[in-house]
DRENKOL-427873 format. One record per residue (C-alpha): x, y, z; residue in one letter. Coordinates in steps of 0.1 Angstrom, whole numbers, plus 5000, padded with zeros to 4 digits. Layout:
XYZA...
***
This chain:
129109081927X128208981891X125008871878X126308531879X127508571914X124308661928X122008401906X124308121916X123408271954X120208271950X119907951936X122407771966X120307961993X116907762006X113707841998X111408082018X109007852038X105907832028X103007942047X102207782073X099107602067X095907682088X095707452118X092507252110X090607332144X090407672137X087807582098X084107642101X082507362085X078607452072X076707152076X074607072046X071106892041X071006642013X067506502015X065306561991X061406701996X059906481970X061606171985X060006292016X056606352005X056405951990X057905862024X055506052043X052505932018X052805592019X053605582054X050305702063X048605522039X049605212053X049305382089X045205362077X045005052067X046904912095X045305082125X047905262132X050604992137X052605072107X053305422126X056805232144X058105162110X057405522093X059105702126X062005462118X062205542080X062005892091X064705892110X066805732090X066005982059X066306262080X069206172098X071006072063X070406392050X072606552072X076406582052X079506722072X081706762042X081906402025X080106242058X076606162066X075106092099X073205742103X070005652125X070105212127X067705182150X065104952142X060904942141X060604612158X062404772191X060005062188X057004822192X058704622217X059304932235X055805022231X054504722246X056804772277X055305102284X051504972278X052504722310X053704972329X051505282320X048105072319X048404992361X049805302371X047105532351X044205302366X045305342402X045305662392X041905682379X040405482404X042105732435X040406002414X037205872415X037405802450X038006112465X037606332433X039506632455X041406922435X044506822451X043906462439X043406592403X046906752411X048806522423X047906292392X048706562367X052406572384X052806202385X052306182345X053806502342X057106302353X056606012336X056606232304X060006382312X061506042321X060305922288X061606242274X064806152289X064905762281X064105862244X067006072241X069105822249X067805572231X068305802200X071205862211X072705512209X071305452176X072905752159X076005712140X078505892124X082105832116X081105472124X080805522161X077705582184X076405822205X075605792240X073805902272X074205842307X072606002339X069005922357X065905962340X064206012379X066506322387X065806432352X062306432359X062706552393X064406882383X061406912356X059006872382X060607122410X061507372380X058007412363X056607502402X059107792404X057907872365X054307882374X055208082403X056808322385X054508292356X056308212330X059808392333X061908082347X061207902318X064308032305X066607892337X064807612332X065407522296X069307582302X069507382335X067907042315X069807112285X073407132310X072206822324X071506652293X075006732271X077206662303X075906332300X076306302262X079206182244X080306022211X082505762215X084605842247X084106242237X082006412262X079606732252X079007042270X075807292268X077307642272X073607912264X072408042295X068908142310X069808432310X070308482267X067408332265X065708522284X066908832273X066208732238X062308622245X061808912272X059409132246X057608822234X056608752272X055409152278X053109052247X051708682253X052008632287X052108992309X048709112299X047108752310X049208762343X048009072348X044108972345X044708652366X046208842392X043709122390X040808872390X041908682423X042209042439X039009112433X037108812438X035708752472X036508372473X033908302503X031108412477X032608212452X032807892480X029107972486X027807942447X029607672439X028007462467X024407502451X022607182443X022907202404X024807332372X021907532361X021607772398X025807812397X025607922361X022908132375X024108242405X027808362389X025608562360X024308772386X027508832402X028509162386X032309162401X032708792392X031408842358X033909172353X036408972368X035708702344X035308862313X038409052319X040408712323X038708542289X039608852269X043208842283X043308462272X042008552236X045108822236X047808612245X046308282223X045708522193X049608662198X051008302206X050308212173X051008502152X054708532174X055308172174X057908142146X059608442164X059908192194X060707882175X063408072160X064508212188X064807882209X066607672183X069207912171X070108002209X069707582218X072107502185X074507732194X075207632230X076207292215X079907162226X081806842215X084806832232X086807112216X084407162185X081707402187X078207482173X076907792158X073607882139X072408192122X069208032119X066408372108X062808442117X061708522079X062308182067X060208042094X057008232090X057308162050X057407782064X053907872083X052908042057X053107772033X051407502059X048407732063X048307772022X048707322019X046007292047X043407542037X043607351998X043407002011X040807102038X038507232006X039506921983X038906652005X035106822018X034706821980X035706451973X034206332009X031106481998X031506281964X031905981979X029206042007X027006101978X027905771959X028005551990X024305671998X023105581960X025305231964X024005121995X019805331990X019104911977X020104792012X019405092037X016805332039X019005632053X015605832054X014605622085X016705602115X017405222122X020805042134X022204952099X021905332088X023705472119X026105242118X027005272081X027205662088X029205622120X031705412096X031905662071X032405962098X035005692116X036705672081X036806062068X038106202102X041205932100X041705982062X042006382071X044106392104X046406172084X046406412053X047006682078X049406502100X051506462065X051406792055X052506942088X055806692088X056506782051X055607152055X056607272086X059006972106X060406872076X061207242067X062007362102X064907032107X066307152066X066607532080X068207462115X070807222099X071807462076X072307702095X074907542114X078507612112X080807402132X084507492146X087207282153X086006972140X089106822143X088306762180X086406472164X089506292151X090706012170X087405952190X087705602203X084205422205X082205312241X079805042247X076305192238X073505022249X070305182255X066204942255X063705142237X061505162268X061905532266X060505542232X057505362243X056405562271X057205902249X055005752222X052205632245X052105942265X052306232238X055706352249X058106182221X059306312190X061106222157X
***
């Protein structure tokens, strides 16, 4: 065959196909966070400015600019995630809880005070114990609902009560076993929480175990907790508790402080316990980036959405330079706000010296102090409150997100939406019992 021949081939034959492309389940996507730290700061600045001069009020409307800043900054490729809930149903939410909280805590009170028994003191600590995780619960869904991306909502079914149920019945067997369920019981809530999560008509899965957990925090328990279960356990061995029934039935504070000095074994026993607290307090701390980090990179990557799934190589260095950093922002404003409270203590005094003589006690002088004490302890939990959410939340939420990597992302195409519809009642009772977050 001639040259000609075989080019004239060639050219009549097909082409080779072309690789076949790679299926679009199979990409890692990195998430990325967009937000800037500056925008952040005047967020966080002016929010609590106005938080002072409003009471406190203003508080519903900087959670919700939070979340919508924080939740913007979160980019899949070209897409953002959107928070559109509003401050107005955070208050109304609020106010719900105040109605329901208000009765429930003075019955509470009031049994208390009646029969003032340890098992009464008990039994009260459980009953808001579970109204926390129910609000925990309700939150999340109400979060939940008012998160959007691709222009469709999140969702959350299931039963706040059996939620807070299971918390209840798991954090006996966790005290029981001091410490070491806490694991189980992290993955148990978490299972029951994604199986009842969707997006759209998608539903979500939580795949980490207790058991990774566990065998991922086992060292940091042998170092915070062991040595203080040890004392506890040690201490109720040796105490004779019929003594200790005896002393404490004396006829004031002064003979039981007393008697228990002269105790020797109680004292030992004691001693042994407080110095066993100071251990695991002093090692909590120092370890607890190790345990934040721990937590959220084994929590992240458990995460399941239909066929896509969550990874995170989130590390423990970046985390204590986060710490590090707070401690460095709260030690300078601590220093620089004595300085300028001291300044304007000073002032005030020389101001006001015409109308008050603060070198006599008399209502007018305590009450202009009490003011000005009143004023610098808001001013400074505010100044500190913003620089832990810039510092270390803000920070913490920036790291986690990017270290996420997500697989088969295409699970998320043709999601078709669901009615979402969740009150803000949740919210409320989170907010006015401690137990909510941004």
């Amino acid at each position: 065959m001639t040259v000609a021949e075989r080019t004239a081939v060639a050219a009549a034959s097909p082409p080779p196909p072309a690789a076949a492309p790679v299926p679009s389940a199979e990409r890692t996507v990195r998430l990325r966070f967009v937000g800037a730290r500056s925008d952040y700061w005047r967020l966080m600045v002016r929010g609590n400015a106005l938080q002072a001069v409003t009471l406190g009020l203003y508080r519903f409307w900087l959670f919700t600019d939070m979340r919508r800043f924080l939740w913007a900054g979160i980019a899949i490729e070209d897409e953002n995630f959107e928070y559109i809930g509003t401050a107005s149903e955070l208050l109304i939410g609020f106010l719900m809880a105040l109605g329901i909280l208000v009765p429930v805590n003075m019955a509470l009170f009031y049994a208390l005070l009646e029969t003032g028994t340890l098992n009464q003191s008990t039994v009260m600590f459980v009953v808001l114990y579970a109204f926390g995780q129910f609000a925990v619960f309700r939150a999340r869904a109400y979060r939940l609902t008012r998160t959007v991306l691709r222009g469709l909502r999140f969702h959350q079914t299931g039963s706040g009560v059996i939620f807070a149920v299971r918390a209840v019945l798991w954090w006996i067997v966790t005290f029981a076993t001091a410490g070491l369920a806490l694991p189980f019981m992290t993955a148990s809530q978490e299972r029951y929480k994604m199986r009842r999560t969707f997006f759209g008509n998608l539903g979500a899965r939580f795949d980490g175990t207790g058991r990774q957990l566990l065998m991922r925090g086992l060292l940091l328990w042998f170092v915070v907790i062991a040595p203080l279960a040890v004392a506890v356990e040690h201490a109720r061995r040796e105490i004779d508790w019929v003594v200790v029934e005896r002393l404490l039935s004396s006829a004031s504070l002064m003979s039981i402080i007393d008697a228990f000095g002269k105790a020797d074994h109680l004292a030992q026993a004691g001693g042994t316990v407080i110095l066993a607290l100071f251990w695991s307090t002093l090692a909590g701390i120092v370890l607890y980036p190790v345990f934040t980090a721990i937590v959220l990179r084994w929590w992240l990557s458990g995460i399941r959405l239909g066929g896509s799934a969550v990874a995170s190589d989130l590390r423990i260095r970046p985390l204590y330079g986060i710490y590090m950093r707070y401690l460095g922002y709260l030690l300078t404003f601590t220093i620089a706000f004595s300085i300028a409270a001291t300044v304007a203590a000073l002032m005030a005094v020389g101001m006001l010296s015409n109308v008050i003589d603060f070198s006599v006690t008399s209502t007018p002088r305590d009450a202009a102090i009490a003011m000005f004490f009143i004023a610098v302890y808001v001013i400074y939990m505010l100044g500190c409150w913003t620089i832990y959410y810039v510092t270390v939340r803000f920070r913490v939420w920036q790291a986690a997100i990017e270290s996420v990597s997500i697989s088969g992302l295409s699970a998320l195409d043709g999601v078709e939406a669901r009615p979402a519809h969740c009150s803000a009642l949740g919210e409320g009772l989170a907010d006015a019992l401690s137990t909510g977050s941004i």
